[in-house]
N, C-alpha and C positions, 0 to 999 in steps of 0.2 A: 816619566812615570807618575809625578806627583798629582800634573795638570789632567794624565789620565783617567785617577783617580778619583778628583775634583769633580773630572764630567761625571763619573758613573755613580758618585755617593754625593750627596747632600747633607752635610754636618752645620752644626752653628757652635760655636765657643762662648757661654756666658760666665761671668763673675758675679756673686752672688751678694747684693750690699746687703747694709743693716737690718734694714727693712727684712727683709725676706729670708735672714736669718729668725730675726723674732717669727715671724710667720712659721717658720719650720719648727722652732724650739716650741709654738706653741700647745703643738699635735704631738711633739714628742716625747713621750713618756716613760719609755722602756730605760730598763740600764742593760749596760753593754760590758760585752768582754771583748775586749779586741789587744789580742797582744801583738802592738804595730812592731813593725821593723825598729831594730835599734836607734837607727838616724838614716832620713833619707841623704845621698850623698849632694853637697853643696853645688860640688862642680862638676856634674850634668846633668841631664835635663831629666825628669821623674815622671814616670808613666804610670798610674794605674787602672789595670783592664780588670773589671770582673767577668768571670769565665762566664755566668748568666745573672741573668736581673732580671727583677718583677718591676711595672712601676713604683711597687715602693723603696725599694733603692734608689730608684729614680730621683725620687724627690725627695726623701728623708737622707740617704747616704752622703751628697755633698753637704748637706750644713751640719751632719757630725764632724766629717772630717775638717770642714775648713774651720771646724775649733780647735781641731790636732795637731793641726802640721802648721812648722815654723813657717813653710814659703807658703805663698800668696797660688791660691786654688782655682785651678780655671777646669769649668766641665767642658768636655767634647760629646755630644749627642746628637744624636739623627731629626734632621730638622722635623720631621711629622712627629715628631714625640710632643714639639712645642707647641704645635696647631692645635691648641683646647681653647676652649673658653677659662680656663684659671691656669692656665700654664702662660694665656695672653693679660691675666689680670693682676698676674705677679711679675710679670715681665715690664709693665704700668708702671710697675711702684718699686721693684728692687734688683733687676738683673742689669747688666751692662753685657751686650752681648750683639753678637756680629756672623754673619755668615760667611764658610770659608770661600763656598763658588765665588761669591763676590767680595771676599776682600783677601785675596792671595797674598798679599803684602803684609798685611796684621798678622795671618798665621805662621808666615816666614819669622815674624819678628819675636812673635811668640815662642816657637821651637828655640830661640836664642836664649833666651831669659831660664838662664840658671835656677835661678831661686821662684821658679814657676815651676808648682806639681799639675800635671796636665792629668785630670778624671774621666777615662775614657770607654763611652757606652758603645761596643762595637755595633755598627749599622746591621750586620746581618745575624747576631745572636741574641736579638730578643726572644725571650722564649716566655711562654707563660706557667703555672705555677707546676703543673704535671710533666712538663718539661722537664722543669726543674729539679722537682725531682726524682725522674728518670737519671740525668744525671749526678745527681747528689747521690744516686745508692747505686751507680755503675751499674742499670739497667741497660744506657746506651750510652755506646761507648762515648769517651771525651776527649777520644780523637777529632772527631766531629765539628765542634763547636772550637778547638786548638786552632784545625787547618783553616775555619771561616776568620778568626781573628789574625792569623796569618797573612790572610790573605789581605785583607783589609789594611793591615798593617804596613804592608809594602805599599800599596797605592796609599794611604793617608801620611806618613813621615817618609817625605824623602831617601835615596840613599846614604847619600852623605851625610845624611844626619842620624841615621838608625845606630852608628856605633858609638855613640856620645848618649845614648837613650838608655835610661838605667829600667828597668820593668820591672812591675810586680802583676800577680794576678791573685785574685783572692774571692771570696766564695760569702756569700750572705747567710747565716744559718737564724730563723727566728722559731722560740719556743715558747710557748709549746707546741703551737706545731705551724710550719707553713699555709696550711690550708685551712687556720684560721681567716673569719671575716676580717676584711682591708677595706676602712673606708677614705685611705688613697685611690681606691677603684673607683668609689661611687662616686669623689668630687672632683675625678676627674673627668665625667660626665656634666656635671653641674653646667648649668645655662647662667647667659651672662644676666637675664633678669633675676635668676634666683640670688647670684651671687651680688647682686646692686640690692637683694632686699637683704640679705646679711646673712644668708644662708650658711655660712663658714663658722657660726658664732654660737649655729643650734646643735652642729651634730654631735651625736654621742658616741662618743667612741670607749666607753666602759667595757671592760672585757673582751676588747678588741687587740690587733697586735701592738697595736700605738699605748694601751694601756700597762702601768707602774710596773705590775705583776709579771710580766713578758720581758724576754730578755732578748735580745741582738747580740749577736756574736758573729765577727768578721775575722778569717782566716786569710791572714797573708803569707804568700811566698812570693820571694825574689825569684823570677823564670831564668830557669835552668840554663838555657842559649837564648842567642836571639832568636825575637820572632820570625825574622823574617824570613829562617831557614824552617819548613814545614816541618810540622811534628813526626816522627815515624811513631808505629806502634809503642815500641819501646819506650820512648821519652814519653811521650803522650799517660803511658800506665806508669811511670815514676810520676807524671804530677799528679794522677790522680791519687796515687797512694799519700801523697806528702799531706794533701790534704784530710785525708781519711783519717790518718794517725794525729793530726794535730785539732778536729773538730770533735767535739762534745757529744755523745749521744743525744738523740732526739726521738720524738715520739715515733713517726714513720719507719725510722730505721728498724727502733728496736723490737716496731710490730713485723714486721718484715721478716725481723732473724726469726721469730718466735713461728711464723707463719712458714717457714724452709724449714724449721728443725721439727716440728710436728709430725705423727703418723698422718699417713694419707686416707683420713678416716674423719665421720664424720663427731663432732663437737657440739655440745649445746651449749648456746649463749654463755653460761653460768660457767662452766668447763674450759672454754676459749679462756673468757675473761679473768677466770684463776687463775689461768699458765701463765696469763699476760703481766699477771698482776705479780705475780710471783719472780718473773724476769725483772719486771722493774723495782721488784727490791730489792736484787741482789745490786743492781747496777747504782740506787739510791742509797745504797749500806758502803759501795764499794768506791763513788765519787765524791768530790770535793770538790769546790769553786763554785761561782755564780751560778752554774748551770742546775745548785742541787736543788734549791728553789720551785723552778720550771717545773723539774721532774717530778716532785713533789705534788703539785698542781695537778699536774696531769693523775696520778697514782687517785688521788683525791675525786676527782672528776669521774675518772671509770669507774671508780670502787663504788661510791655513790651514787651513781646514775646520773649527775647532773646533765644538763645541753652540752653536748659535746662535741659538736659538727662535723670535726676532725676524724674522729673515729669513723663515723659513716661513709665520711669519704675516702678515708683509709680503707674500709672492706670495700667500697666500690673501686678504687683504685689495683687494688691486691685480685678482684673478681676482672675487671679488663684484663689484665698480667698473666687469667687464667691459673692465677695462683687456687684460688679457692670460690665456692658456690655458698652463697651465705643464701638466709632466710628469717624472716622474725624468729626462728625458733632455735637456729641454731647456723653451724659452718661446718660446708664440708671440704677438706684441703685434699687438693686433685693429687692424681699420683704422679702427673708429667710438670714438673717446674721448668720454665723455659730458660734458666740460669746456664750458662757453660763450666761456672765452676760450681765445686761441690756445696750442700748445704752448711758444711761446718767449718768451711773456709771463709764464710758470708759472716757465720756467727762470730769468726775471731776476732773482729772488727769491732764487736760490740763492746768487750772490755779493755781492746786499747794497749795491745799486752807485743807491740811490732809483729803479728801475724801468728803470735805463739799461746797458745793456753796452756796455763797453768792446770795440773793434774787436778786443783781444784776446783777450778770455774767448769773444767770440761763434765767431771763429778755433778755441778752445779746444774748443767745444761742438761745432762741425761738425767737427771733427776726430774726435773720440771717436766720430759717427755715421758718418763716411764712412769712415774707416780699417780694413782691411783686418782681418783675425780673425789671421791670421798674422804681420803684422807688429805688432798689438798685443800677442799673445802675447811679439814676440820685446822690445820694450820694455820691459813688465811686467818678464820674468822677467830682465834684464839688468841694471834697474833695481837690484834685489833682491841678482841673485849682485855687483854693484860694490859696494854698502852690505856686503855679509858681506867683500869683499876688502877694501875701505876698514877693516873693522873690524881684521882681522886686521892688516892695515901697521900700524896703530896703536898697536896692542896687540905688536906683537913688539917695534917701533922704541923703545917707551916700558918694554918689559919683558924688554929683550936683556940676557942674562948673557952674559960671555964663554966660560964654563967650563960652562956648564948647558944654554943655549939651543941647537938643533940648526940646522942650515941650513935659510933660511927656506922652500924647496920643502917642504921637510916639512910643513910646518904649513898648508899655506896650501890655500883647502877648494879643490873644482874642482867644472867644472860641463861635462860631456859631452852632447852633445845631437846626436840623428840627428834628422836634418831628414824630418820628415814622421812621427815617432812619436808613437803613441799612449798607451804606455804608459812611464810613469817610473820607476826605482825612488832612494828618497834612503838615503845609506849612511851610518851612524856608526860612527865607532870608539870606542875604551874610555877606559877610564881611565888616565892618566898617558902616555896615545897622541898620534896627529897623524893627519890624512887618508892619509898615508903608508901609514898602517896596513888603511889597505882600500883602494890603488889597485890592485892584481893584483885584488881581485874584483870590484874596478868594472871593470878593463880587461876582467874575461874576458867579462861586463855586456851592455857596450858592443859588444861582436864580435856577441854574439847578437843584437842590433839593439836594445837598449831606450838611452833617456837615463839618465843618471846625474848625480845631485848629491851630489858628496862633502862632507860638512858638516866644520865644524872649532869642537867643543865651546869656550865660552867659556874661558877659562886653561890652554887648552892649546896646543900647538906652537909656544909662546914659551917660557917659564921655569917653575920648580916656584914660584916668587915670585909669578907672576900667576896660577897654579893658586891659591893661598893665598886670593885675594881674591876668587875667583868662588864663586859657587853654585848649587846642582842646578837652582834656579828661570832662570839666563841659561844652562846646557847645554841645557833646555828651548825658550830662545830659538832658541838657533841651529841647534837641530832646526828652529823652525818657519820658518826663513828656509830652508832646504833644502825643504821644503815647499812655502813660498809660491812660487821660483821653477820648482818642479816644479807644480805644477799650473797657474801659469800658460803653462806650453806643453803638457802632456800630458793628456789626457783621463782616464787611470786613475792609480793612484800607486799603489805597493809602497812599503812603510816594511822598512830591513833596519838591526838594530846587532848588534854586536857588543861583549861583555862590559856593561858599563856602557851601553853606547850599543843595547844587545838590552834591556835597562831601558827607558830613554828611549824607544825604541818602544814596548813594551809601555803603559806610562803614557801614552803619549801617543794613543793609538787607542783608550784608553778613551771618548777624545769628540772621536774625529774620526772619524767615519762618511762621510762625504760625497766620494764620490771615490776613498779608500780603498779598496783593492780585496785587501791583506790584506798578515800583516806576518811578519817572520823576525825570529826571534831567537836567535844566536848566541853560546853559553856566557854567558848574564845569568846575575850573580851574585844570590843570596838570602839563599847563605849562602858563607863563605868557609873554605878550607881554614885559613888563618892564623888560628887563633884571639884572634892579637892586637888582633885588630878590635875584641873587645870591651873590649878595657879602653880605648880611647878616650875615651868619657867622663871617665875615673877622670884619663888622664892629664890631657886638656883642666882638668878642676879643680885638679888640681894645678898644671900649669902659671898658673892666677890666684893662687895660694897663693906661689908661688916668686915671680911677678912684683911682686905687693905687697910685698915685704918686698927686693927687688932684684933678684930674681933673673932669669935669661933664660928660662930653660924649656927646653922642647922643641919647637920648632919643623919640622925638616926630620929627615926619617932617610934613611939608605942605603936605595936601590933599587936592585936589579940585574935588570934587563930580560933577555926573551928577544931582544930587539931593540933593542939600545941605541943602533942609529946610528937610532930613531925615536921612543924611550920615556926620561922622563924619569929621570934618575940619583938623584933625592931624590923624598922624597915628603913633600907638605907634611900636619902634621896638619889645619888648617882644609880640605883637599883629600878627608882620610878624613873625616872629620864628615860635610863634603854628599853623599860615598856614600855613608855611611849612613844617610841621610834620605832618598835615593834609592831605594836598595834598601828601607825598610819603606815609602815613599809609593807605591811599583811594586805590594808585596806585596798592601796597601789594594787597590787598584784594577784588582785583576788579573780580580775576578768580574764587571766591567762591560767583558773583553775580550768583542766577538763576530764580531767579523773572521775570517775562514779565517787559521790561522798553522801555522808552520812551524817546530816548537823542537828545536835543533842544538845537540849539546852532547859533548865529549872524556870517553869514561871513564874515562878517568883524570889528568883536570885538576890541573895542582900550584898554580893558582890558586884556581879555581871549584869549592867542592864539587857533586859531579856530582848530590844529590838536589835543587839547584835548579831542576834542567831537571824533574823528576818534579813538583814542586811547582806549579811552572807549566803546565804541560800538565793538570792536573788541577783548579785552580783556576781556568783562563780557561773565561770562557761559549759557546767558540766552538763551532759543529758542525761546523765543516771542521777539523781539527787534525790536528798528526802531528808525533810525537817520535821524533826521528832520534840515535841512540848512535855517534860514530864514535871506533873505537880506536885515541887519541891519547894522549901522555904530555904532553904541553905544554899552555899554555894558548891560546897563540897561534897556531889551527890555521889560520887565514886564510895565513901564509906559511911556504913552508918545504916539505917534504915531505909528501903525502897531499892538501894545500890543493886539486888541481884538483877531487877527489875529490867534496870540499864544495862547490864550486862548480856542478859539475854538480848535486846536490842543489837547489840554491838554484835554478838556472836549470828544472828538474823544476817545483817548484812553484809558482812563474810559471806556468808554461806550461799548468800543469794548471789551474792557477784561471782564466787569460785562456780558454781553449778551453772550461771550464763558460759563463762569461758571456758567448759568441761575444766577446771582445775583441781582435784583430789588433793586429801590430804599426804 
């Protein structure tokens, strides 16, 4: 049976040396949750099958595990997996590895060796990611893929040796979601010239699954009988359940339940994505462990509009399933679900509860279906604008100077909202600012009938002390909380800042399309009139040079504001640093602008030099654009004299872009 075997499948056995651990460790990024088996057992031999694999298990799954496990780790994989150009250039430099057709003798000797866990890719279940997860959410069944490892099973381990074989099978889950970009895909394409010019050393793999922020989680069980007796239905639906209760929610899934528990009616964008979003806080209020993170991320991501990929591929995945008929505009959910079991047996899955809902998740689930589109709205985004208020009280009460910090009105963001609007606009202000700073142009805004969310940048409208401690990445944040609660009630969104906060837009509508309907940006720096800006660096060094030897530094300088009853009186140096990691991360990414925008700039700024606005308008990719010069001497043309001037500008091109896109108020 063995040698039968042999002929019809073609496997290789590698051991993975040093070398090609660092290689692995070097792309590996994620943290993991894996709660392995107690101990594998010493005295017989240790199998483990994953029920499916991408290649990225493939090649990132053995060099987690052969950090884990006490015995000595040999992979079993199907030889054409290994025929790449970098599956032969690691093989070069760190595999030890041998083919079974041709060495019957080594694999016999292998199945002997106790203290050998044997990692095994079955020949006939590779599957790729929609497979996968097909499987993963018991679309098809996992009988299936049981009986092909079965079978395989019997021809690859002898008889005699199958009842001495201890098994596990266990399931790959990556968050936030599977159907993120994999660039174990792309280099496994890679050609042996790219890889001789160092091609391994450039890619980027930021915001990728390999990146910090992603997590891996692998789910093991010990199989229930041997393999080598086929699965029946029965046994086959216990394993897939063992798995189901002991795996984490993820994104796919719990678009999936939202998408079965929904009327069979149709949805706008805005309505979908409330319910959606609204599932995933009760399931982010309701977990705990590694995984709350992810889901976090993800919550984050829709709320906001970021690049998402996932999502997209998710309603196109859910539209093949004939689940649902989506459109730029909206989703409409079919009335025929092609499931066998019912929709709210699907969902009991979601909170993990052994197949039973509690009187209040089920309360939870028919509330998210039956509650109203307008009052979900107003939940959502209320939700949202309290967390940014909570933040602020927090952040003034823990960072109040007596002599520094302005009255708390200042600082504190606001959130304007005409009841029955469609269109939003979210407003930032600059730097060493407060919201204060753009409520005349959110009030003039608001008269015109739009909502307004006044955002309030992280370490500001408290102290130039808690400016010290923030950075461009949490200003970023609480743009996106301005955000999240503007599109949970508005249909379109306008992004508008002002100096520093005309950055933060710009940057940030590099990858957020979705909703977006175009952005202003008022006097953003690029470049600044005070040339002291560049010695920043020099000082920031120096100040570690002084500090090592005792000395204090420099920390805070005189600021003299155009508007000192709302701008702060110091300016902390750790405050110019993050602007200027702002200002060149804007510059970066100003050629992935493609938004219709609006760039408004003083010429003759005594802050902002004026060739920044020229810069910008010239470097963003948009084809709706226009650069407006107004003849101002100040920087802070939003208040003051000439300021309706701009306003009316700004409220122009609103109006021109909503009346291109038929969009009403």
């Amino acid at each position: 049976m063995m040698e039968q075997g042999i002929q019809k499948n073609n496997w290789v056995v590698f051991t993975l040396k040093s070398w090609a651990l660092q290689y692995g460790q070097q792309f590996f990024h994620t943290h993991c949750h894996i709660p392995f088996p107690p101990e594998f057992s010493e005295d017989s031999q240790t199998v483990i099958v994953p029920i499916y694999y991408s290649i990225t298990e493939f090649l990132i799954l053995p060099v987690l595990l052969t950090n884990k496990f006490q015995k000595e780790l040999k992979i079993i994989a199907p030889a054409n997996l290994m025929d790449t150009p970098l599956a032969n250039y690691i093989k070069q430099r760190g595999l030890n590895s041998y083919n079974i057709l041709q060495e019957p003798q080594r694999w016999t000797a292998d199945l002997q060796q106790k203290k050998t866990c044997l990692f095994w890719f079955p020949h006939e279940t590779f599957v790729n990611k929609e497979q996968g997860l097909k499987y993963h959410l018991g679309l098809t069944s996992i009988k299936e893929p049981l009986n092909r490892i079965n079978n395989e099973f019997e021809k690859l381990f002898a008889k005699e040796n199958s009842q001495e074989i201890k098994t596990y099978l266990f399931k790959a889950h990556i968050y936030p979601s599977i159907f993120d970009e994999n660039p174990l895909e792309t280099i496994c394409n890679i050609s042996y010239e790219e890889l001789a010019y160092g091609v391994l050393k450039e890619l980027n793999i930021k915001g990728t699954l390999l990146d910090k922020n992603h997590l891996l989680e692998l789910v093991f069980i010990e199989y229930p009988s041997p393999l080598r007796n086929h699965a029946s239905d029965e046994h086959s639906k216990k394993v897939f359940n063992i798995f189901k209760e002991r795996c984490s929610p993820d994104f796919e899934s719990i678009l999936l339940k939202l998408t079965t528990n929904l009327f069979p009616t149709y949805y706008s964008r805005k309505n979908f994505r409330n319910r959606f979003l609204s599932l995933l806080q009760v399931i982010i209020e309701k977990h705990k462990g590694p995984i709350l993170e992810p889901l976090k991320t993800i919550y984050e991501k829709v709320s906001t509009g970021e690049s998402f990929p996932a999502w997209d591929r998710m309603i196109q995945f859910l539209e093949k399933q004939r689940f649902c008929i989506a459109n730029s505009k909206g989703i409409r959910i079919q009335k025929t679900i092609s499931f066998r079991k019912k929709p709210i047996e699907l969902l009991q899955s979601v909170f993990f509860t052994n197949g039973h809902l509690t009187e209040k998740e089920e309360r939870i689930l028919q509330k998210i279906k039956w509650t109203p589109d307008f009052m979900l709205s107003h939940l959502i985004a209320r939700k949202v604008h309290e967390k940014d208020m909570a933040i602020f009280e927090d952040d003034f009460t823990r960072s109040f100077h007596p002599e520094w910090s302005k009255d708390a009105d200042v600082g504190r963001p606001f959130f304007q909202h005409v009841l029955g609007s469609r269109i939003g606009i979210v407003l930032s202000h600059g730097y060493l600012s407060a919201p204060m700073e753009i409520k005349a142009l959110a009030n003039y805004l608001y008269r015109q009938g739009y909502s307004i969310y006044g955002i309030r940048l992280k370490g500001h409208g408290t102290s130039p002390l808690d400016l010290a401690r923030s950075t461009y990445e949490e200003w970023h944040s609480s743009l996106n909380r301005g955000i999240a609660c503007m599109r949970a009630r508005c249909e379109k969104i306008f992004l508008c800042g002002f100096s520093a906060g005309g950055c933060l837009v710009l940057s940030a509508s590099a990858n957020k399309q979705e909703q977006i309907e175009g952005i202003i940006s008022i006097s953003a720096p690029l470049k600044l009139q005070n040339y002291a800006i560049n010695l920043v660096p020099t000082i920031s060094t120096l100040n570690l040079v002084l500090k090592k030897f005792g000395g204090s530094g420099w920390e805070l300088f005189d600021h003299h504001p155009e508007n000192p009853h709302i701008n702060y009186s110091k300016n902390p140096l750790a405050g110019l640093q993050q602007l200027c990691l702002l200002m060149e991360k804007t510059e970066e990414l100003l050629s992935q602008v493609t938004l219709p925008a609006l760039i408004i700039q003083g010429s003759n700024d005594t802050t902002v030099n004026p060739d920044s606005a020229n810069i910008i308008f010239q470097s963003i990719a948009s084809e709706q654009k226009k650069l407006v010069f107004f003849n101002r001497t100040r920087h802070g043309i939003l208040n003051g004299p000439g300021s309706e001037e701009i306003f009316a500008t700004v409220n122009q091109f609103i109006k021109e872009i909503s009346e291109r896109k038929n969009i009403t108020h």
